[in-house]
C-alpha positions, 0 to 999 in steps of 0.5 A: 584433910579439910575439903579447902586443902584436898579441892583446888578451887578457881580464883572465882571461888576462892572466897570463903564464909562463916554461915550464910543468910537467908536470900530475899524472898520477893526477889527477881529472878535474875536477882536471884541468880545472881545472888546465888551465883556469888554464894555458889563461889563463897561456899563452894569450898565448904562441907554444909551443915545446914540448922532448918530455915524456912522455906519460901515460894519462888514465881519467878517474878516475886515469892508467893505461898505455895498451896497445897493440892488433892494427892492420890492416896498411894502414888506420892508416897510411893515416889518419895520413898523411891527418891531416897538417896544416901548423904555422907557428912559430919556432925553439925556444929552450932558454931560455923568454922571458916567456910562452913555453912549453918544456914541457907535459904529454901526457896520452893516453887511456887503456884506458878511453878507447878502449873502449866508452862506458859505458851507465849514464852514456851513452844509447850508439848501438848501430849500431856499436861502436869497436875502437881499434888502435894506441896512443894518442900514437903515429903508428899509434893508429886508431879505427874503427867496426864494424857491431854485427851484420857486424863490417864497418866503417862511416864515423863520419861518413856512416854514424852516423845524426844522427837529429836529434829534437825533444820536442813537450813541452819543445821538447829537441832531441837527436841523436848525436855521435862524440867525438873527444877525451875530457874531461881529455885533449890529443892532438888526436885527428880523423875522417880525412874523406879515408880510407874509413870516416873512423876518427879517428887522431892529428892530425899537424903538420909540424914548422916551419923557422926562418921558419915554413915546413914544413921538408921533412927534419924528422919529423912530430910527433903534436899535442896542446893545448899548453895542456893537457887538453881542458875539454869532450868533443870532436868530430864530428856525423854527416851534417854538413859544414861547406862550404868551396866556399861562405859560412857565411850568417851568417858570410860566410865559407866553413868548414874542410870538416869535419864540424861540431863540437861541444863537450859539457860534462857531467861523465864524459870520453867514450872516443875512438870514443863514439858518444852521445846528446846534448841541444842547448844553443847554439853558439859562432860561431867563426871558425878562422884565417878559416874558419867553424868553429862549435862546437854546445854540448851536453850528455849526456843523462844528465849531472845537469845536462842536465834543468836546462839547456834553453839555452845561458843556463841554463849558469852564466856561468863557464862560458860565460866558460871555454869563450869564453876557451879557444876564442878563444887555444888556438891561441896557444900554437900559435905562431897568431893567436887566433880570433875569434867572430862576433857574436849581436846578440840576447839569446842565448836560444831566444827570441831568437836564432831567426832569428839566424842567416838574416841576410845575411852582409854584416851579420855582425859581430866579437864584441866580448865573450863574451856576443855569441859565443853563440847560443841553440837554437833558432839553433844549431838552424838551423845544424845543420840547415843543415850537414846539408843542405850534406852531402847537397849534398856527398854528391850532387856537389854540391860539384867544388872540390879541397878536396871530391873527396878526401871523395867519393871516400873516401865511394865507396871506403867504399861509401857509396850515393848520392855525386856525383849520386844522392841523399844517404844519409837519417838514419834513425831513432832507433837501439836504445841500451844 
């Protein structure tokens, strides 16, 4: 059964192509998004096959060649063999079949991308500053994270305090995030949870034999969206974990062992490495290949919209829609099942959603439309929460299933104080910003 028969896809994405070009380079961000909005619906039906095209460098503000920096002798080459996963698929044709795709557009971030966040656009944590090596859409493109003060280099994902704050005027929950994949951007770009320091480094598939299985002879191939750019900013929060050694409590499903994600939706691309302040809006409840995988929906907290947007209701419905339909088939093109969301049986507000996510994980359902998928602050709250809890479990032994010993032990090689059996690293106050 073909992928357009077993999915049942929204009017939005009903559209179907036979291949697909390239995006322009020099394009605008918003540009870009947009265009990548309209290919995500074309092509979320379709099992992507992809023939290599080049790759070009995204600034946000136009397309730039990326440069190539000093890396450390052993460091990138130890992330990216750490960041492989597995992709099932099919045999590439060299002739596209109706909702097929043969071609996409690599844009890769370029200099201003993986340089340091920009103060005046960004309240910018001050603890560290990224150094990138390598470079971007290549195997050995690495992005670490360095002590502002000893130049030593700290985890993304242990050592950035989440310093999760709450106004007592407006209830405005804030907190840090290190952006893995900038606004208008595809390489799939990830923290490496079993490498000390956790640098983010290019996400790498195995490339896929005829029946789906990883063929053993065949080279790696850096992953991008084959959709196109990313529509958010996108990435990790600090001093979370998603367990997989237990169920979600809303789901009933165990997670994908990584540090919890967010998706920011504000205007400026964030640079790879960003280290940024960020203002709480809601969660999508995603369910990633049936593991729980929540995405908090945030918004920088100097965006223009973040004084007008207290909640996930406040953003425009459009968007809400984009961000749903985009989220639930960009896997498609991957050769994938679509995702699906578990649902929010109240209104999604502050309001009304607080204890939605407490009930038993028996009584957790699909979501049946993109409304149902979201979940208000003041519950994304409780899973946030929650998820830091399950990292101080983590980091005090709390977890000896297969899938957790590499984090630990990439945590101790890293010196983290307080991992298998001590007690977690706390999350410190708010850092100095620029």
């Amino acid at each position: 059964m073909s992928l357009l028969a077993a999915v049942s896809l929204p009017p939005l994405l009903a559209a179907r192509v036979s291949g697909m070009r390239t995006l322009s380079a020099a394009a605008e961000p918003d540009a870009m998004v947009a265009a990548a909005s309209t290919a995500a619906a074309a092509v979320a039906a379709a099992v992507g096959h992809s023939n290599s095209s080049r790759a070009v460098a995204a600034e946000g503000a136009g397309a730039a060649r990326a440069t190539t920096l000093q890396a450390p002798k052993k460091a990138p080459l130890a992330a990216a063999a750490s960041n492989v996963s597995s992709a099932s698929g099919n045999k590439s044709s060299t002739r596209a079949r109706p909702g097929e795709v043969l071609q996409y557009r690599r844009i890769v971030p370029g200099p201003k991308l993986t340089g340091a966040a920009d103060p005046k656009a960004f309240e910018v944590y001050d603890g560290c500053r990224s150094r990138a090596y390598g470079k971007p859409g290549n195997f050995n493109f690495t992005v670490y994270c360095e002590n502002s003060t000893t130049g030593h280099n700290v985890s993304f994902w242990h050592e950035i305090p989440l310093d999760l704050a709450t106004n007592p005027q407006d209830g405005a929950i804030t907190f840090w995030v290190t952006n893995e994949i900038p606004r208008g951007t595809n390489a799939k770009i990830e923290t490496v949870t079993t490498v000390p320091h956790n640098p983010m480094a290019q996400n790498v598939v195995a490339t896929p034999a005829v029946n789906g299985t990883t063929a053993a002879a065949a080279p790696p191939q850096i992953r991008f969206y084959r959709v196109g750019p990313s529509l958010v900013n996108y990435g990790g929060i600090p001093q979370t974990w998603e367990a997989s050694d237990e169920a979600d409590p809303l789901t009933g499903l165990p997670a994908d062992n990584d540090p919890l994600d967010f998706i920011e939706i504000g205007a400026a691309p964030i640079p790879v490495g960003g280290v940024v302040r960020v203002k709480l809006l809601g969660a999508l409840s995603l369910v990633d290949q049936g593991e729980t995988d929540w995405k908090m929906v945030v918004i920088n907290v100097k965006d223009p919209n973040a004084t007008k947007w207290d909640d996930i209701i406040d953003v425009p419905a459009a968007k809400r829609q984009q961000l749903y339909d985009f989220f639930r088939t960009y896997k498609v093109a991957e050769g994938k099942q679509a995702n699906h969301f578990t649902a929010n049986t109240a209104t999604a507000n502050r309001n009304t959603t607080a204890g939605a996510a407490t009930q038993p994980p028996q009584q957790a359902k699909e979501a049946t439309t993109w409304q149902e998928a979201y979940f208000g602050r003041d519950a994304a709250a409780k899973v946030l929460r929650g998820k830091y809890a399950e990292w101080q479990r983590l980091l005090a032994g709390g977890c000896t299933t297969p899938r957790c010993t590499p984090l630990a032990e990439a945590a101790v090689a890293g010196g983290i104080s307080g991992v298998s059996g001590g007690a977690a690293p706390k999350p410190g106050g708010k850092q100095k910003a620029k």
